[in-house]
N, C-alpha and C positions, 0 to 999 in steps of 0.2 A: 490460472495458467502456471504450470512447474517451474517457469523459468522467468516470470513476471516480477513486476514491481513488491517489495516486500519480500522476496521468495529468497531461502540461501543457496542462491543458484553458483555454483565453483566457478573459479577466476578461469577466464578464457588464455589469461597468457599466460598461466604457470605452465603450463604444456610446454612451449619453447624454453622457459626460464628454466625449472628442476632437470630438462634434458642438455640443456648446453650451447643450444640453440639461440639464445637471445641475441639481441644485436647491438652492442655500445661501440661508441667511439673507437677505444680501440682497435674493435675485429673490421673497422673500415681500413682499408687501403686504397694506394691511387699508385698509377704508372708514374717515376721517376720522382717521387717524394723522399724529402730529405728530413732530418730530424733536428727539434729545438730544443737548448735548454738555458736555463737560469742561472744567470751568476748571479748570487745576493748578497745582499750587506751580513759581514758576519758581526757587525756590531748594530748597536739598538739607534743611536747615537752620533752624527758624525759628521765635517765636512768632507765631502768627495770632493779630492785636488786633482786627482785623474783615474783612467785606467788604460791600462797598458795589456795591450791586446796583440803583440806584434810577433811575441815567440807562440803564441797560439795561431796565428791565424797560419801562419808556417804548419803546422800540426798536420797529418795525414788526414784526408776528407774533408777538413775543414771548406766550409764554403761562402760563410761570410762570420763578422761577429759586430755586431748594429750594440752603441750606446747610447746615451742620453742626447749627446753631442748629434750622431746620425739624425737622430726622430726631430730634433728642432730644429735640423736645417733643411729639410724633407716637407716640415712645418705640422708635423702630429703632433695632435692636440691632446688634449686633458680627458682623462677619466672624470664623466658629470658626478655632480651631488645632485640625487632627482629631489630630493626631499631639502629644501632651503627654507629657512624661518625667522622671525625676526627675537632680536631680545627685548625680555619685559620691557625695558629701559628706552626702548627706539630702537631705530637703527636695526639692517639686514644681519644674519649672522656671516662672518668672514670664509670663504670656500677657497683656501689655499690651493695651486695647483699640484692635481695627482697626476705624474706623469707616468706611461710605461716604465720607461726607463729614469731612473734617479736623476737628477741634475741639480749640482752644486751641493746636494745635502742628502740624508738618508737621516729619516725617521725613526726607520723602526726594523727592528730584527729580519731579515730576508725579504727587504724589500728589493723589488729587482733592479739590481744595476746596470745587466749586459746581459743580449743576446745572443748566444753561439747557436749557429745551423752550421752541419755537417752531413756526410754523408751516411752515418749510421750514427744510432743512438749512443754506441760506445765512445765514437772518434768523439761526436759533443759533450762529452761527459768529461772527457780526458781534457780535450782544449782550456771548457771552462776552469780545469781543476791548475790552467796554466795562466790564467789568467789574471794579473796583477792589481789590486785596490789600493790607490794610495786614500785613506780616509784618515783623517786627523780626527780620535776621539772626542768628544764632549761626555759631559755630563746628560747621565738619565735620569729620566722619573717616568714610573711605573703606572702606579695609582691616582688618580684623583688628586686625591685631600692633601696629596706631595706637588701635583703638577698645579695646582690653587697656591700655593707657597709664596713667599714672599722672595726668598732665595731660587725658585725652582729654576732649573734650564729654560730657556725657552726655544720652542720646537718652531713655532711658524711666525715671524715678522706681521704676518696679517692681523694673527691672532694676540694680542697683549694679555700675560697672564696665561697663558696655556686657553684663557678661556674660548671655548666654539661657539656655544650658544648661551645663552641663560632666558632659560622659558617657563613661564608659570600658565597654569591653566584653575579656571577659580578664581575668588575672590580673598587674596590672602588676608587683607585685611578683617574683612568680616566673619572670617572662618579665627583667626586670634581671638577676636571679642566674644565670638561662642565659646570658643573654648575655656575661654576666662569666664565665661559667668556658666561653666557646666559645674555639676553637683561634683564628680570626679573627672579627673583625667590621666588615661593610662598610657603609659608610653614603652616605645619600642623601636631598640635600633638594629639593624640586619643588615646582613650581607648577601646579596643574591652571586654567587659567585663565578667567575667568570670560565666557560667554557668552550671546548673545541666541539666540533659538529661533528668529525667522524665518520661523514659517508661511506659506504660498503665500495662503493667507487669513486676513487679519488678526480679532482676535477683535470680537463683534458681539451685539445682542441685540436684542429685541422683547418689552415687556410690552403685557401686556392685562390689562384686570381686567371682571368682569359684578358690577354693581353690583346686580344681585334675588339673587344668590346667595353675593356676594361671593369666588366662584372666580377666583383667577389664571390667566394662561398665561405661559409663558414660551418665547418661541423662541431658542434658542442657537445659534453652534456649541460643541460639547462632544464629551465622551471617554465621555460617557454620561448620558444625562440622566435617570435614577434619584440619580447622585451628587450631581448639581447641585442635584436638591430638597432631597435628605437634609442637604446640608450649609450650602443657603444661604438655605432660607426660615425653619424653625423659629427659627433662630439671629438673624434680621436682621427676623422679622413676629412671632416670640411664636404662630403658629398651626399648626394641623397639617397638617403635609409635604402631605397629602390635599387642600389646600384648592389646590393648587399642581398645573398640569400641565405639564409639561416637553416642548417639542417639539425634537429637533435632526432637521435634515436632512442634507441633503449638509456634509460637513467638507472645510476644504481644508488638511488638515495639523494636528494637534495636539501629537506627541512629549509627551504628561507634560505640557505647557502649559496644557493646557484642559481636562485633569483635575479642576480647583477651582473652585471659584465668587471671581467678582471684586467689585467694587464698584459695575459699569456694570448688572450684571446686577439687581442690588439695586435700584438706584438707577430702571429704568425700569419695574420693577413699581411703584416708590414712586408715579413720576410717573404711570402711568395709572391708578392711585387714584383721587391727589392731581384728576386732569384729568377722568377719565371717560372715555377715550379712549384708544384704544393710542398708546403711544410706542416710537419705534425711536432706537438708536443703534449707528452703524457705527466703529470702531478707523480712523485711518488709518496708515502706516506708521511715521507720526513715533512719533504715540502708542503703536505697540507699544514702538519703541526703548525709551521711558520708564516705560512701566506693565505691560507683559506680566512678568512674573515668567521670571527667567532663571537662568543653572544652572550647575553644576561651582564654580570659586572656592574651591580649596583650598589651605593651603600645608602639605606634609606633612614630617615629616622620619622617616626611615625606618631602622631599623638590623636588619642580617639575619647571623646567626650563623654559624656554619660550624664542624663537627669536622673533624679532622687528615685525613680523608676527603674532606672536600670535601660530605659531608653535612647538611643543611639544620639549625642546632637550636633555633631561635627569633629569631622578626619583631617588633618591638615599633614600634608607629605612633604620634606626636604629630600630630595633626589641628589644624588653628586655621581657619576656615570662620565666612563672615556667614550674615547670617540676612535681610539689609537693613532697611529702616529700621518695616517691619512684620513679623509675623508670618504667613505664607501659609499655608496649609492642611497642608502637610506641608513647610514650612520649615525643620523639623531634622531630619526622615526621612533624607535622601541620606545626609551623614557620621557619623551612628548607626544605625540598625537596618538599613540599607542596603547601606551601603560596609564597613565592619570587619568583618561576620562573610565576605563572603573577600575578605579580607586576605591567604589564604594562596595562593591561585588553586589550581592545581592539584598542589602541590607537598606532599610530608611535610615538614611544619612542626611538630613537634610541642608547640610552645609561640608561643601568639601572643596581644598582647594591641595595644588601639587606647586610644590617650587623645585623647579630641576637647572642647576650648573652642570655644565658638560665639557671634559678635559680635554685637551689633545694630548694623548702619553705615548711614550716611546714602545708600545709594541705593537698586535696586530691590529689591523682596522675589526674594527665594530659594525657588525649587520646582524641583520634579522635571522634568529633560529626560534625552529619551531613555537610558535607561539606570540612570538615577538612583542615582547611588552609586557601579553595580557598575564603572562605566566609569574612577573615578578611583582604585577597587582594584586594578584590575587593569594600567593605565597604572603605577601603583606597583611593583608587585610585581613586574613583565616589566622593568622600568627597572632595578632594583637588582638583582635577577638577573643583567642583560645585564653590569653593570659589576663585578659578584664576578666574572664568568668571564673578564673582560679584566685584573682584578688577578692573578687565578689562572693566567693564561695560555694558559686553555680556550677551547675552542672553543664559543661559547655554547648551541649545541643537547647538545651532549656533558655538562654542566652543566644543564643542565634535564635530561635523559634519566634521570640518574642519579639527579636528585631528584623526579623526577615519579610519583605514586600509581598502581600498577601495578590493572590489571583484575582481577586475583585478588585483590585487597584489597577489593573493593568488595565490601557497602555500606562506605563510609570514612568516619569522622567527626573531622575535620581538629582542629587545635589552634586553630581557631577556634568548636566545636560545629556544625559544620555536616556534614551529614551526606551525600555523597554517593552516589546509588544505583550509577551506572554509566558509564562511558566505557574507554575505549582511549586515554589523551592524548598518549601517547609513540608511538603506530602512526600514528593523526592527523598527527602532527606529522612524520614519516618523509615520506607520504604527500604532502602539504605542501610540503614537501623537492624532491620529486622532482617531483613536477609543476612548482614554481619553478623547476628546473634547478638547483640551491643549486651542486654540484658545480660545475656551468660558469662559476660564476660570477667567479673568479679571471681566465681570460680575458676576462670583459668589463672587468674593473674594468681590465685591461693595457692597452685601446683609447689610441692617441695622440693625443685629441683634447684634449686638456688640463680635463676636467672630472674630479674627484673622485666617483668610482662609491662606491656604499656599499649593502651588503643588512641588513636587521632583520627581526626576528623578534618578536612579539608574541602567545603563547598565553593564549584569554582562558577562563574559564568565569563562567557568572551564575548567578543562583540567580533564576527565573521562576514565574507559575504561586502570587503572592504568597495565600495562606491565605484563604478567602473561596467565596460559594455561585453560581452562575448559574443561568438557569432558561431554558425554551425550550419553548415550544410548536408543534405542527405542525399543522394544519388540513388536511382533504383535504373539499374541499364536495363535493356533489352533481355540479355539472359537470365536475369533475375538478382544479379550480383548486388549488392546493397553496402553503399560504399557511405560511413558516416567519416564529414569531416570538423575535428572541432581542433581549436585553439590553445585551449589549456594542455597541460602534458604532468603525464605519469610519471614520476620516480621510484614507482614501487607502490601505490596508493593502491591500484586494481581500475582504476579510470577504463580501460577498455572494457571490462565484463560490465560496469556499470551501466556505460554508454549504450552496449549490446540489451542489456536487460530493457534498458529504458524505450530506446527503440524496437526491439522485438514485440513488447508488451503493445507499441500504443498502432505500429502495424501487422501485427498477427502473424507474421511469420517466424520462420527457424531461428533462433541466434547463428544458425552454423553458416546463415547466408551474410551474414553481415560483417563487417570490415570496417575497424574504425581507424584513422589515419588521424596523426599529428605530429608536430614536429616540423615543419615547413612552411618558410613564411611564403613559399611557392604556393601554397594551396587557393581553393577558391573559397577566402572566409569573406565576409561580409566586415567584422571587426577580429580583432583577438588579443588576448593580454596573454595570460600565462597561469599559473598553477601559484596562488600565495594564500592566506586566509582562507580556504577552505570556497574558493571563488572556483574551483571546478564543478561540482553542485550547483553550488545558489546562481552561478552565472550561465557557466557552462549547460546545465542541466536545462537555467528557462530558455537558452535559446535553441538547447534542442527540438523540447518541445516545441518552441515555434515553428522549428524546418520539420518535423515532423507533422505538425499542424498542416502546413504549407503543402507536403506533400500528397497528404491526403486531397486536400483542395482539389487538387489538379487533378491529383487524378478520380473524385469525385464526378468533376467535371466529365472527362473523358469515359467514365463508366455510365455515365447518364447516356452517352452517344450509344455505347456499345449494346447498352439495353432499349433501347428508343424510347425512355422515360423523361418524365421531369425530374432534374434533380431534386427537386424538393419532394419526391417520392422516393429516391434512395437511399437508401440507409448501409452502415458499414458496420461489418461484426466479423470478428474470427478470420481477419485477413480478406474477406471478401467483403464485395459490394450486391444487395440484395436489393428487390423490391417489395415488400411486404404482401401474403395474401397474396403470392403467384410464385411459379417454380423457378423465375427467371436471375440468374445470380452472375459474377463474374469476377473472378480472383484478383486482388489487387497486382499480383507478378502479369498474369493477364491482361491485364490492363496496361501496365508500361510498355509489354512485350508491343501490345498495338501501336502505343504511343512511339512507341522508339526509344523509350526511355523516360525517367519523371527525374526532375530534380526539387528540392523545397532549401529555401532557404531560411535561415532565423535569426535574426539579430537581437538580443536580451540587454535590458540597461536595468541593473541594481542600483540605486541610491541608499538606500535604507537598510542599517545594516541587521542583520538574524544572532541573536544571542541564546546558541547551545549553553546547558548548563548540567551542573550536577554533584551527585556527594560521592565523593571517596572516603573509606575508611579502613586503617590500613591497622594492623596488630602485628606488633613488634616484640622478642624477647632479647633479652641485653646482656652478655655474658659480664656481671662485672669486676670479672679477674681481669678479662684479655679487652673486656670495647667492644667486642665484636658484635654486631647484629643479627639476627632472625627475621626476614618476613614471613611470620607463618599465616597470615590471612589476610588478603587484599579483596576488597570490594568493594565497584562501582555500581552505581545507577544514574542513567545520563537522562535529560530529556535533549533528543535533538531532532525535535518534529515530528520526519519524517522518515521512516528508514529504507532506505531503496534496497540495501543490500544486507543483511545482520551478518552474515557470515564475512564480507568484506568488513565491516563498520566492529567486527570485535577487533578483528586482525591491527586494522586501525588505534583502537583503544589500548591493546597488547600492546604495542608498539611503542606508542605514548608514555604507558605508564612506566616502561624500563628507562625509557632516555629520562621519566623525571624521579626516578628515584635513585637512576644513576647520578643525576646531579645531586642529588638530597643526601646519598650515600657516596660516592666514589670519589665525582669528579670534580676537579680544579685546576686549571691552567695557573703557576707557578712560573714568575720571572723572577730572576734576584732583581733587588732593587737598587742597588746600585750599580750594576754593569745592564740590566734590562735582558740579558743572556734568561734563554728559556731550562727552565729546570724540568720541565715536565713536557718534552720534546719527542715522548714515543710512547709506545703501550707496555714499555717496563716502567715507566715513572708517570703514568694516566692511567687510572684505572676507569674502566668501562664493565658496567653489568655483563656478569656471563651469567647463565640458565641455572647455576645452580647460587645464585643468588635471590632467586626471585620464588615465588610459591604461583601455584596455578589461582590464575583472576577470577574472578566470581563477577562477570558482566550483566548486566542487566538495562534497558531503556524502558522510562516511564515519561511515554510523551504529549508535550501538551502545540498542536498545531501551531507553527508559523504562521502570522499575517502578514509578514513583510516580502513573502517571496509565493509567487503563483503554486510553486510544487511543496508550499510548506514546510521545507526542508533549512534547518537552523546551521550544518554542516557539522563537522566531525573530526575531524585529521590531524587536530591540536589537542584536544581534550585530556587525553589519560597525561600528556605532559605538563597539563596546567595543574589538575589537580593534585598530581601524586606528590612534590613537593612537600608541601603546608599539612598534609596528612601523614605523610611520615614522621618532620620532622613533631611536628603534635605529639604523634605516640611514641616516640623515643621520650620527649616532654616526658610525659605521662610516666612514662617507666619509671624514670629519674627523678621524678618529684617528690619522691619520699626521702631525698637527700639534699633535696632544698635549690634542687637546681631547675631554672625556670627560662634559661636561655640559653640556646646554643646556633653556633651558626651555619651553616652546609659549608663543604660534605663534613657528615658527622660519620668520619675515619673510625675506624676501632682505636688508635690511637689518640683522635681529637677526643672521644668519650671516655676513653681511662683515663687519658688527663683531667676529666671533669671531675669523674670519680672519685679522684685522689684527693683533688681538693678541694671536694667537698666534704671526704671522710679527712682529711687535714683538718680544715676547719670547724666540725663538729667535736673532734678531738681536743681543739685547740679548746673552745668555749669549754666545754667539760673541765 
């Protein structure tokens, strides 16, 4: 089938997207809506003694301005921590309250203080800019290892010590004594650095409220607007999730960012209450720099074991990671239940433990981006690897080869409890190899151009496909219309062609009849969650097939009637229902048409999670007069089971591997650290991969089936950002290793590498 399961059949919604057509947030409007916006703390730091709101609300259009004060005598509640955990030690970790609006203190840099609604976007822009903070300074801290201090500020009363959590996963004890009695131990301290997310569309919302029923709407962009209610009405209105409808439309980018409900979101249902009237409010790009919740911000320090063999015998991780200056919805998820259990990637580790302290610091909150977690496991693990095989004198794949969990072992369940079903990662990684040309490579680096060649490697595996139900219905009307409903939701992934393929393929008809809808907690889903770990797939996908399933059923059923058979003589092929060894047949569109219509429903529960994996290896030239970098050859080979779509699934991997060599190469969120003031607040001071930084990918999948999920299917939509990291940063390694330099930490600037340069050729000078 041309347009079938496997086949690179083109995205169904680029039609609307490349013409103009699509539909975000935004391009929605409503009769008699007023516009919101954000007054924020311009300091990191600070008590709020008041705000004075009273030459504004005078202002022309002005139509109300709601503070801290309003929302707690109104009695709205707190932004939840969905994600709450205990310390090693006992005891819950502390969940200070996150309120819309500030009260009594301010955190962290734009956090919001005040609401201004007006009648046009300008008039609220103006008011807020009239709007007075009386905020008494304090002292900031930034980082970690500062807000751990002995002197540090302290941000929350609840929290003593800055400290949020402290959580270990492992046996730390027994992972010390291994490593005391290993032949060698290598060690290794990194920075995974802290990043903005960057959506192509900034975040945004729309409340309405119907004052005879007092039903909410809510228009977002989100990662699934089932999650958005669950987590942001009960918790912030005291009422049931029910009373709340969630609309998202077109997304223009999410990564893990708009997974959570924010305080805008809260805040313009308050006001169209508070007004009687919808209220919208738009993000601009400043304000994401400031308020979007952003991601990675690790400082890890690593020690990896080694028998007289050269045999792996235990990893032990210190973690120190913020939290920022509130608590986000899964703000200690990434460096706990996330990132430590693999810790070991794909290697027999047989003893592994993770110790993680987690700050509260003065700037923005900490959530989930793309990857979340697995991405700064795995950048670890490929990193300290790479440098035992250069102390050992190995050749870094020959060293991984020898430690890497052979196929016949599978299911494996690592020294970190994690249990994996199945891969080849030592065939992958050959595969890899040779498609890179690895071999050739000595000749290139010979080139007399005077730039430093260098190759890396970085093999990553995730654990996808996080615990959790989706549901999906399919509709087939009367006139043949074929309406799919599922739960998760597109950002830009291609979720609609997928869904079409998928369904096309297992009922035999057109793609061009089908119609897949989401975004709406209005719909008729059986459960639904949202778009995170690559759970639109592994979730998504089985419960399509089930409402697919389901609907065959029926109308199985109903075609036995039409034919005067026994069902158990029918058979279904090519869209029709037949009866073998007779001419008599009947269209499945035919069939609803009699019925009046078919519907199937499906409801899928994933427990067990799917671990895509794979080798990136990336070749690098290093100008080293100026630092600057070259990718001139990047190439993956993935296994991710199953591939429904290759032409979406590279798109996917492209995607991936820019946002992780942007962070490898570019990117870094910069605060001073003594005012907590953001240095790196626009895309003049944040540098972001553009196209001519990157070289064309060389993709490839070499797959070895899923057992953990009925469709096989391991997921995909993180991957090029997990591995592209630990692969660059390698072959930059690699370039510079002939000047003695064996560590560096992201982004590796052209300035961070000519400072390396310098002195290491200092230092070699010096010895001489």
């Amino acid at each position: 089938m041309k347009f079938g399961v496997g086949q690179p059949f083109r995205r169904v919604e680029d039609q609307r997207f490349i013409t103009g057509t699509g539909r975000y947030t935004d391009d929605i409007h409503y009769d008699g809506e007023a516009y919101g916006f954000v007054v924020r703390s311009p300091v990191a730091h600070g008590l709020l003694n008041g705000v004075d709101a009273e030459a504004a609300r005078e202002m022309p259009g002005v139509l109300a301005i709601y503070t801290g004060d309003d929302l707690a005598t109104d009695g709205i509640g707190t932004l939840p921590a969905v994600i709450v955990l205990d310390h090693v030690e006992g005891g819950r970790m502390p969940t200070p309250p996150y309120h819309p609006l500030a009260q009594g203190k301010v955190t962290y840099l734009g956090q919001p203080v005040a609401f201004v609604v007006a009648e046009s976007a300008l008039q609220a822009l103006e008011a807020a800019e009239a709007v007075m903070l009386n905020i008494e300074d304090l002292p900031a801290v930034v980082d970690p290892v500062a807000a751990f201090a002995d002197d540090a500020p302290q941000l929350h009363p609840e929290a003593p010590g800055n400290l949020a959590l402290h959580w270990a996963h492992g046996d730390v004890a027994t992972t010390e004594a291994a490593l005391k009695a290993s032949h060698r131990v290598v060690e290794l301290e990194v920075v995974n650095n802290r990043i903005v997310v960057a959506s192509m569309e900034p975040r945004n919302a729309i409340g309405l409220y119907d004052g005879e029923t007092g039903d909410f709407t809510l228009v977002t962009g989100s990662q699934g607007s089932h999650m958005i209610r669950a987590w942001l009405f009960e918790a912030l209105f005291g009422l049931p999730a029910e009373k709340l409808r969630v609309i998202t439309p077109d997304v223009g980018g999410g990564f893990g960012m708009k997974a959570i409900p924010y305080p805008e979101q809260g805040l313009v249902l308050y006001a169209a209450r508070k007004l009687g009237r919808p209220v919208r409010w738009q993000s601009t790009r400043a304000e994401a720099f400031l308020s979007d919740t952003q991601g990675r911000d690790n400082l890890s320090r690593a020690r990896l074991g080694l028998d007289a063999d050269n045999r792996f015998t235990a990893l032990m991780v210190e973690t120190m990671a913020p939290c920022g200056g509130a608590l986000s919805a899964f703000g200690v998820y990434c460096p706990t239940l996330s990132g430590p259990p693999m810790a070991p990637g794909v290697y027999r580790i047989p003893i592994v433990a993770t110790d993680v302290r987690i700050a509260y610091t003065n700037n923005a909150p900490m959530d989930a981006y793309r990857g979340a977690g697995r991405p700064e496991a795995a950048y670890l693990i490929e990193r300290i690897v790479d440098k035992a095989a250069r102390q050992l004198g190995l050749a870094p794949e020959a060293l991984r080869a020898l430690n890497m969990i052979a196929p016949e072992e599978m299911p494996h369940t690592t020294g970190a409890g994690v249990t994996y079903d199945s891969g080849d990662f030592a065939a992958v990684m050959r595969t890899a190899m040779q498609a890179a040309d690895w071999a050739g490579f000595p000749a290139r680096r010979a080139q007399a151009d005077g730039l430093m060649r260098g190759i890396g490697l970085g093999y990553y595996i995730e654990r996808t496909g996080v615990p959790g139900k989706e549901g999906a219905v399919v509709e087939i009307a009367a006139d043949g219309a074929v309406t799919v409903h599922v739960g998760t939701q597109s950002t830009g992934q291609g979720h609609e062609t997928t869904y079409v393929q998928m369904t096309a393929e297992t009922l035999g008809i057109p793609p061009e009849r089908i119609t897949v809808k989401t975004g709406d907690t209005d719909q008729p889903l059986p459960s639904a969650g949202g778009t995170v770990a690559s759970r639109s797939m592994v979730h998504g996908g089985g419960a399509l097939r089930l409402a697919t399933g389901d609907v065959l059923g029926k109308a199985h059923a109903e075609a036995a009637k039409l034919l005067d058979s026994d069902p158990r003589e029918v058979e279904f092929e090519d869209g029709a229902f037949h009866v073998p060894g007779t001419n008599r047949h009947v269209g499945l569109l035919e069939v609803a048409a009699k019925a009046g219509g078919l519907t199937g429903i499906g409801d899928f529960e994933q427990l067990i999670g799917t671990f895509p994996n794979g080798a990136h290896i990336c070749e690098v030239a290093v100008d080293p007069d100026t630092g600057s970098i070259t990718v001139e050859r990047y190439t993956v080979v993935d296994d991710f089971g199953r591939v429904l779509n290759p032409l979406v699934l590279s798109g996917q991997v492209h995607g991936g591997i820019a946002q992780g060599i942007g962070q490898a190469m570019l990117e870094r969120v910069v605060y001073d650290a003594d005012s907590g003031q953001l240095l790196s607040g626009s895309f003049m001071d944040y540098g972001i991969p553009r196209a001519e930084d990157l070289p064309f990918f060389e993709v490839a999948t070499q797959n070895v089936p899923c057992t953990t999920n009925p469709l096989g299917i391991k997921g995909a939509g993180e991957a090029g950002a997990i591995g592209a990291p630990p692969a660059f940063v390698n072959a930059v390694i690699d370039a510079l290793s002939s000047l003695g330099i064996t560590e560096l930490d992201m982004p590796l600037t052209p300035f961070r590498v000519w400072e390396a340069i310098e002195a290491a050729k200092t230092g070699a000078n010096a010895a001489a």
